[in-house]
C-alpha positions, 0 to 999 in steps of 0.5 A: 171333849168334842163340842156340838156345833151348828153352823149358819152358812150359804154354800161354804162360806161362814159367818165370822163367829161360826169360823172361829168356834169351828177353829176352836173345836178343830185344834182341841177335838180327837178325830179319826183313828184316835189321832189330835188334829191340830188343824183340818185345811179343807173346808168341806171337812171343816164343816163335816167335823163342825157339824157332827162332832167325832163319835167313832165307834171305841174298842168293844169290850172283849167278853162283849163278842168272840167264840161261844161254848156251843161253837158260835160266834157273837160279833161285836156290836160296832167297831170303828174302820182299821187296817189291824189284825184283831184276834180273839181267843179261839182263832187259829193260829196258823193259815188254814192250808185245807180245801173245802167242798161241795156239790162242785168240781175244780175244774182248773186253777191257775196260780196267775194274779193280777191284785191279791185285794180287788178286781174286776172281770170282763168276759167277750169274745172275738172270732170264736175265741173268748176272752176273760179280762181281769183288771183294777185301775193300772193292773190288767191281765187278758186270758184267753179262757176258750179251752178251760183247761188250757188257759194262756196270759196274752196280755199283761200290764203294771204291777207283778205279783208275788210271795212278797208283793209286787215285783220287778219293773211295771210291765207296759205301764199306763201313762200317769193319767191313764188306767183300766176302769170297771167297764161295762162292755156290749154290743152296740147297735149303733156302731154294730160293734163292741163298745166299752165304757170304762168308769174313771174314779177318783184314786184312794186306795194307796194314796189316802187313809185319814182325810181328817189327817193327811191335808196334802192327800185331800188336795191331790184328790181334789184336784186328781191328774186323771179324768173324773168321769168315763171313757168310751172305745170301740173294739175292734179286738181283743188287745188295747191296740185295737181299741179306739177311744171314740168319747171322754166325759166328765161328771162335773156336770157344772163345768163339762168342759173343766180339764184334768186337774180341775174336774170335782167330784168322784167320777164314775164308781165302779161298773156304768150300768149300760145294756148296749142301748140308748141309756147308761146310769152311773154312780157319781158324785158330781162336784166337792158339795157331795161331802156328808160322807164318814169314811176315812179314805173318801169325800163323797157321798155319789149320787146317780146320773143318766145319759144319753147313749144313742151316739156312743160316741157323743154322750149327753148327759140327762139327769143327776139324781140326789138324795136326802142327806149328801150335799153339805152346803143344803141345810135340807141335807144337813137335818136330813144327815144328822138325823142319820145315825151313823153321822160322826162315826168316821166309819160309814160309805155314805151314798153309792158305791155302784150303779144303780141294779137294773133287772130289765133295761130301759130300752126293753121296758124296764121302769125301775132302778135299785140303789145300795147307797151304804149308810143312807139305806136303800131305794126304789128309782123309777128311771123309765124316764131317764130325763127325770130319774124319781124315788119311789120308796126307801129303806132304812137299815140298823148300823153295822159298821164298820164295813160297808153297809150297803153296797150290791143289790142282786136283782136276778130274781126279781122279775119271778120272785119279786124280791132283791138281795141287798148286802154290804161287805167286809172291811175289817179282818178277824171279825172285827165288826157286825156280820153282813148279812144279805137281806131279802128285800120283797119290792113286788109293791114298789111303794113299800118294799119290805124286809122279809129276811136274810140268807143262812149263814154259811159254816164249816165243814164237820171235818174243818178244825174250826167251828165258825169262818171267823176263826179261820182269820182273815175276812169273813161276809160276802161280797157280790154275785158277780155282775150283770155282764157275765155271759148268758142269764142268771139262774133262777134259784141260784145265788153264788156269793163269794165270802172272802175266807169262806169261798164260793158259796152258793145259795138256794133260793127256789124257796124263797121261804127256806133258803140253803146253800147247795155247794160250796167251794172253800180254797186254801189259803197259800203262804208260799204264794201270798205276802202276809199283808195280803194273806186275809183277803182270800177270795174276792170275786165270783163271775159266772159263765152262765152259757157254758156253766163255769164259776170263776173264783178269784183270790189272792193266790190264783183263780178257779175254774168250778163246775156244779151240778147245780149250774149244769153240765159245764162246756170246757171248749169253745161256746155256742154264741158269742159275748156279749150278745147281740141281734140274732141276725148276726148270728151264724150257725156253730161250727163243728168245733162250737165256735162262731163267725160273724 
């Protein structure tokens, strides 16, 4: 039995009485994954349980969702967060080892892995060479990709990937505090070079599960021996020996000079939005009092912060933009958080989990902002005024958890269309929770966005053995379209989304009315490459050479290089212009061979 209880408290002190009927409830409440929790050590995660009691979602009843006779397949209405395999009756039985495609030619592939779950990409490039760099936190991989059919590995470090997982010793291991955090890296006009900020964010991952459970876990996070915040470097190169750190900074905005080990809050979440201007935006939770978050392995519901980037290497910090519902200390934030209905779940990504989607920056006249804050919906930020950051409007969403809820914004079209594409993703396998569906959000009035519908869901081939991508196994939803530093514009029309087992697929959305997929590229799966822990989590990102026409597909067994007639005529050799782009004045005419000097 879980009583509700509501506590009077000033910051996170509470009265004697409100403590001992929490101590109550803690030693006889269920909390996450079913688990008794005899006793929860932190306060903050005291006060989250005392607030909103346990109400997880519980196994759906198994004719309530899976295979119908017409070949579809019904979702079930909620599950909770789990690392288990659950089949239904209909999944196949083995690996699907076929390829699917569509409008799209494999240019190359290469059976190169850095991590067979997650990682991000980076394009630049160097005397007339190209770059890819592919990485997640303490493995990273650097390609040189200027022939695409003759790619080469020139660096590596950490982990080596096999059939059986990592293998061997780490290769040029980072120092303990050290990694390679999702980087926005432009041309800075102010140091007229290379700058990469790199985002430093608190470890989870292979180190927390349970929060409610694992005390010594939430201690090491809160109190993590790395920077919670972002780095700064100037490249002078390709390689990390030629990069200098010219700047470090933290989020814990209250105490900027705290060290390492003493620094709260999340750090900076996933890929800084900077242009190479005067302006970068992060996600960040600044200090521990962001905690009005569900989900297992996290303690914090981000917000955003600005910062002033005239002097890449002396970064200032400007505004923190908060919304209702974050901060567990403010009984504004509590009514606003138990009005939500995920509150209690153990299962909702509560606030950012990227940085804000700009269309057009700041420094170009861009006025607003688009947050993906999971379970608290989706808003509208004015951020012409970097100084004051202000909501301009919200969206609210039904539940579909498990899974995050809200986590990218596509905002390629929006300065034709007027319209965003606002999506979450998958966490469980075998479609074990709601379908993510990628919503189209009409922002052309700012005040009132709209909801006008969603993108078709993709299907199988008539040739597959299959009727629906949940019986494939594995993971089905999509993920994002990439980022805002792939090389050239975004395609107006075009949407690629990778859909974890269903692949590459591309949507077209030239009518907003009546949108389709075009092409598609489906992989196989690879049991000879893959360790079976890994085997779900086929394909996990897209990132698109827009100048030279090129999808880059990344999964757990290796990444491909794709063209399509939709995206044009691809450009195997050495690009035009450099990336990322800088004045045209610095810019020399291509050479015979496509290359360029600087």
């Amino acid at each position: 039995m879980v009583a509700t209880l509501k506590l009077t408290h000033s910051r996170f002190v509470h009265s004697a009485l409100s403590v001992t009927l929490l101590s109550c409830l803690l030693t006889s409440s269920v909390v996450a994954g079913g688990q008794q929790s005899d006793k929860i050590e932190d306060n903050l995660l005291q006060t989250l349980v005392g607030l909103t009691g346990n109400k997880q979602p519980v196994d759906p009843d198994k004719d309530s969702y899976g295979m119908q006779d017409d070949g579809s397949f019904i979702h079930p209405s909620s599950t909770y967060h789990t690392y288990e395999n659950k089949p239904f009756e209909g999944m196949l039985n083995e690996w699907d080892d076929k390829q699917y495609i569509k409008n799209m030619k494999v240019e190359a592939y290469y059976p190169i892995t850095v991590e067979p779950f997650h990682t991000w990409q980076n394009i630049v490039d160097f005397d007339g060479r190209r770059y890819l760099y592919q990485y997640v936190r303490r493995e990273l991989k650097i390609f040189d990709i200027t022939e695409v059919n003759d790619v080469k590995v020139i660096y590596t470090r950490g982990k080596q990937w096999g059939p059986n997982g990592p293998e061997g010793e780490e290769v040029n291991p980072y120092a303990e505090d050290d990694m390679f955090g999702a980087a926005s890296i432009q041309w800075s006009d102010a140091k007229q070079k290379y700058v990469m900020v790199q985002a430093f964010e608190i470890r989870r991952f292979g180190l927390l599960k349970d929060k409610f459970t694992q005390p010594d876990k939430v201690n090491k996070i809160r109190n993590a021996n790395h920077l919670k915040g972002f780095k700064v470097y100037e490249m002078n190169g390709p390689l990390p020996s030629d990069w200098t750190l010219i700047a470090e900074r933290t989020t814990d905005i209250k105490r900027p000079d705290a060290k390492i080990g003493q620094q709260q809050g999340s750090g900076v979440r996933d890929i800084p939005a900077w242009f190479g201007g005067n302006t970068m935006f992060v996600a960040a939770a600044p200090d521990a009092s962001y905690a009005l978050t569900e989900y297992g392995n996290d303690l914090y519901s981000a917000g955003y912060q600005s910062w002033d980037m005239s002097d890449p290497a002396n970064p200032k910090f400007l505004d923190q933009l908060t919304v209702p519902g974050q901060i567990i200390s403010d009984k504004s934030h509590q009514q606003a958080y138990l009005a939500n209905p995920r509150a209690g779940n153990r299962t909702s990504w509560m606030g950012a989990r990227m940085s804000l989607f700009i269309p057009t920056p700041v420094e170009q006249g861009g006025k607003y902002g688009y947050a993906a804050m999971g379970g608290l919906g989706f808003y509208v930020v004015d951020i012409s005024d970097p100084l004051e950051m202000k909501i301009v409007s919200h969206l609210n969403f039904e539940p579909s958890v498990a899974g995050t809820e809200g986590d990218f914004i596509d905002v390629s079209q929006v300065e034709q269309t007027g319209i965003v594409y606002f999506s979450g993703y998958p966490l469980n396998e075998d479609c074990f929770e709601p379908y993510k569906d990628v919503h189209m959000i009409d922002v052309s009035s700012p005040t009132q966005p709209k909801k006008i519908g969603v993108l078709p869901r993709p299907a199988p081939p008539k040739e597959a053995t299959f009727a629906d991508f949940c019986q494939r196994k594995g993971s089905f939803g999509p993920k994002r379209t990439g980022y805002y530093t792939q090389p050239g514009g975004s395609r107006q029309g075009l949407l690629p989304f990778n859909f974890y087992n269903a692949g590459l697929q591309v949507f077209d959305v030239s009518d907003p009315s009546k949108p389709e997929i075009s092409a598609y590229f489906v992989p196989p799966f690879k049991k000879d490459k893959v360790p079976d822990f890994a085997m779900g989590n086929l394909s996990h990102g897209v990132y698109v050479e827009y100048d030279r026409n090129i999808f880059w597909l990344f999964t757990n067994h290796g990444m491909y290089a794709l063209s399509s007639p939709v995206l044009g005529e691809p450009r195997l050799t050495a690009p035009t212009r450099p990336w990322p782009k800088r004045p045209a004045d610095k810019v020399i005419s291509a050479n015979e061979n496509g290359s360029n000097k600087l």
